[in-house]
C-alpha positions in Angstrom: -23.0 18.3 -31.4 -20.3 18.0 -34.2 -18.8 20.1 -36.8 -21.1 18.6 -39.1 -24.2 18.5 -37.3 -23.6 22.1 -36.5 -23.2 22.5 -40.5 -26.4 20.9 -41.1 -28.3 22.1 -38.8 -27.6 25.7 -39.9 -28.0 24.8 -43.7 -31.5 23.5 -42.5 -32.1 26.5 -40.5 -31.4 28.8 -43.4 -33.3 26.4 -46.0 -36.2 26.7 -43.2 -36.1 30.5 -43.0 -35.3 30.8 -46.8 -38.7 28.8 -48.2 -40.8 28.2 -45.4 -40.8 24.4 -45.6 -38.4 21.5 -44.7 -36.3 19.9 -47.2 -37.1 16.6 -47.9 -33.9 15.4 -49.5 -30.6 15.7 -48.5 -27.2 15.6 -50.7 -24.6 14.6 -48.0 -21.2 12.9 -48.5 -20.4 9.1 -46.9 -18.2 7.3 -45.7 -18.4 3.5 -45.1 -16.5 2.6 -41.6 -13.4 1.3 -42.6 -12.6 2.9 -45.7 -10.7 6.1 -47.0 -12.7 7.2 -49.7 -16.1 9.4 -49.7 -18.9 9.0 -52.2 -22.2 11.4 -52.6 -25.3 10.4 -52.1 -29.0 11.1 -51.6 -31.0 10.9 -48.5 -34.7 10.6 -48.4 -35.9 13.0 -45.5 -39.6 11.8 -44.3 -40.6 14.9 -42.9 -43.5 14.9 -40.0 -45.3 18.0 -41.9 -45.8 15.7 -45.1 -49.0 14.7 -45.4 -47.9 11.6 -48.0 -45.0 9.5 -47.3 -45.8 7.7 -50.7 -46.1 10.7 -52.9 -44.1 10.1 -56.1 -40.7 11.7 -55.9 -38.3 13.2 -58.7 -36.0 10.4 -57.9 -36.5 6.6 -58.5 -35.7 4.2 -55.1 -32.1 3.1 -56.6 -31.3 6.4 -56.7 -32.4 6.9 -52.7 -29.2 6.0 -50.6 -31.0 5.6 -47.4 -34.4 7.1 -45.6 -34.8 8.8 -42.3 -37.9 9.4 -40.8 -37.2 13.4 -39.7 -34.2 15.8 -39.4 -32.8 14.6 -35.8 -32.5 10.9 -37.9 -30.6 12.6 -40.4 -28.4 14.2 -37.8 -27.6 11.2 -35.8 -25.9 9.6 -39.1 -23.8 12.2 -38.8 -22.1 10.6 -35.5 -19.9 7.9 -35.8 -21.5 5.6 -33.4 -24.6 5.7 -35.5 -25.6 2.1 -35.7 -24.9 2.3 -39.8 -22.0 1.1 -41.9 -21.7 4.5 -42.9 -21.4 8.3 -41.4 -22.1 11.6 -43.1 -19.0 13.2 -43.4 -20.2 16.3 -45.3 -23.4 18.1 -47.2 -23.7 19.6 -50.0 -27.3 20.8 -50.2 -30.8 20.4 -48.6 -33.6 20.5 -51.3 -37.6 19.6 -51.6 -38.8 17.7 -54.7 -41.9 16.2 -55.1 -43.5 15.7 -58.1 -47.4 16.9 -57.6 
């Protein structure tokens, strides 16, 4: 496990232990292979404990950088070899937002 695997895993840990529920969207920090620069974005965390994967969310799909379908998905973008165009470099928070 990375640095930032180890980071997020703890954040989730905490945001676990903190609301009793998993976060369904992350705010993590990119980087496209080949390039310098970082950008922010939102991931879309399908959680196996949600019962609807279609239930509307506060953000609108352009807004939705990329879907994973549980937290181990999320943490395998965080290794280089990921498959992607892109690795997470960095969080910045875990949340859960669903509109009811």
């Amino acid at each position: 496990m990375n640095e930032i695997q180890q980071k997020l895993l703890n954040g989730y840990n905490e945001y676990v232990a903190r609301f009793n529920e998993e976060p369904n969207y992350a705010s993590v920090i990119v980087r496209f292979k080949g390039e310098d620069e970082d950008e922010f974005q939102i991931i879309r965390i399908l959680n196996d404990s949600e019962q609807d994967a279609d239930t509307e969310s506060f953000f609108d799909d352009d807004e939705i950088f990329f879907y994973v379908q549980n937290f181990d998905e999320l943490l395998g973008l965080c290794d280089p070899d990921n498959g992607e165009d892109f690795v997470v470099v960095g969080y910045t928070s875990l949340y859960f937002d669903t509109i009811v």
